[in-house]
Structure formats: C-alpha cells, structure tokens
C-alpha positions in Angstrom: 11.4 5.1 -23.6 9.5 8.1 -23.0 11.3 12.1 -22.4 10.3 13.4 -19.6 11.4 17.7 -19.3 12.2 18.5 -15.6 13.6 22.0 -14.4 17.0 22.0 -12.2 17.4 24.6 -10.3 20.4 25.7 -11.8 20.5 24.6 -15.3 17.1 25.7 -16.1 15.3 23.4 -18.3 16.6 19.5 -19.1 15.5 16.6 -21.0 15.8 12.8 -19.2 14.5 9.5 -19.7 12.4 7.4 -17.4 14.8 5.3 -16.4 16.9 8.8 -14.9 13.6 9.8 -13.0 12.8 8.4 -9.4 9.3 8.6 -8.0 9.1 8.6 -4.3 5.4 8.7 -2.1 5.4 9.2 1.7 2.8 6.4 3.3 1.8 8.4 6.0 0.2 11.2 3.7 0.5 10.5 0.4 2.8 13.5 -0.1 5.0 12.9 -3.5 8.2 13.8 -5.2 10.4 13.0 -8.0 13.6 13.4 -8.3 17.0 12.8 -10.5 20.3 13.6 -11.6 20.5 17.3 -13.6 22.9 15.7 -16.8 24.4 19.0 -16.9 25.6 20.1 -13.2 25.2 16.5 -12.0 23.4 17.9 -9.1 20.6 15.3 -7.8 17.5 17.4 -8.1 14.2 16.7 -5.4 10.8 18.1 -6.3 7.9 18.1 -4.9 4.9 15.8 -7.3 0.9 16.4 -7.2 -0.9 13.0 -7.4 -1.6 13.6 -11.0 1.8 14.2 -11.4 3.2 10.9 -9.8 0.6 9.0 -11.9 1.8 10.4 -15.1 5.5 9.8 -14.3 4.9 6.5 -13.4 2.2 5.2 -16.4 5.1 6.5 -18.3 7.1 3.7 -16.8 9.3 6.0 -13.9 10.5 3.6 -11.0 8.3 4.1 -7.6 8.9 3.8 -4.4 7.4 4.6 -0.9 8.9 5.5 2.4 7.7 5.5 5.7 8.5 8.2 8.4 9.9 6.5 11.4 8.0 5.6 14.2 9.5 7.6 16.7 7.6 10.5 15.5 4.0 9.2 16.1 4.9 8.3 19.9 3.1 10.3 22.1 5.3 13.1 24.0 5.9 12.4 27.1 6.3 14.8 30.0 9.3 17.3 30.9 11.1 19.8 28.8 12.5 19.6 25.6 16.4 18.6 25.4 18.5 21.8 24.5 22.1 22.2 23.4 22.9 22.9 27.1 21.5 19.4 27.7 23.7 18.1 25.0 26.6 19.5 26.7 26.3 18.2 29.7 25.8 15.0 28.5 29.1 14.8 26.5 30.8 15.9 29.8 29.3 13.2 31.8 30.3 10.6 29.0 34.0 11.8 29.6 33.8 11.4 33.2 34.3 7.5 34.0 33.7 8.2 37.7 30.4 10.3 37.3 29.3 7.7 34.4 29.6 4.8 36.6 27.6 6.9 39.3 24.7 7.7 36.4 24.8 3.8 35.6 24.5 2.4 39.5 21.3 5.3 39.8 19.5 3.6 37.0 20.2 0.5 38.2 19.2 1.1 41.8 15.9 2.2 40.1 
C-alpha cells in the first residue's frame, strides 16, 4: 500500500495510506478534491485536487467517487424577487396561524 504525504491545516505535514485518502470529482465540471482524516487532530481534512493530481491518487489505488450538484440549481430562474429573511419570517408566522394557514391553503386551491 502506497504513502501518500498530505498537509492538514493544523498539524502541518502527515503521512496516510490509500486506503485513509478519499477522491471525490464533481460531474458537472470536473472540479476535484481529496480528502481524509488528519491521524493527529482527527480533523477530516478537504482539499481541493488538479486532474493530474486525482489521477495520481487514484493509479495509486485511492477510492473515487463522483457527485452531482442537485438539479435545482440548473433550473432556470423564474420571475420576482429573491426570498429574504423578512420573507422567512413571515412565513413562520403564517405557519403558526391555523386560521390564516387554512386561508393561504383555500387561495391555492381556488387557483
């Protein structure tokens, strides 16, 4: 099993085996990082990985995985304002009013 040197934040330099590395590759761009668990603050540890880099962690035999951004953020905007923490609010308020909640409900189902 190969060593592979990684740098924690904290601890400075550490030494880990493949099977304490994780390769991980975004499908949407091909953006990579690795990460793992420093063996001296037991802090997990996410850096970002060039292509070359992925492809040397993984020949060395480093398990790889993709992930996928969800969908909601390639739908198209729609129209109207963005929701703000005011909206939030007034949300929660309605959802503790039964009266005005049954009033919201009967709108959209009038509509």
């Amino acid at each position: 099993m190969a060593t592979i040197r990684a740098s924690c934040t904290d601890c400075g330099d550490v030494e880990l085996t493949t099977a304490e590395v994780k390769v991980r590759v975004c499908t949407a761009d091909n953006q990579g990082t690795y990460s793992f668990r420093c063996p001296v603050c037991m802090m997990t540890v996410v850096k970002p990985a060039e292509p070359r880099t992925v492809d040397l962690l993984v020949a060395s035999g480093v398990a790889y995985s993709t992930w996928s951004p969800p969908l909601e953020l390639s739908e198209p905007r729609r129209g109207g304002s963005a929701f703000t923490h005011d909206d939030l609010l007034d949300f929660h308020e309605l959802l503790s009013n039964d009266r005005a909640l049954a009033d919201a409900m009967a709108a959209l189902l009038d509509s």
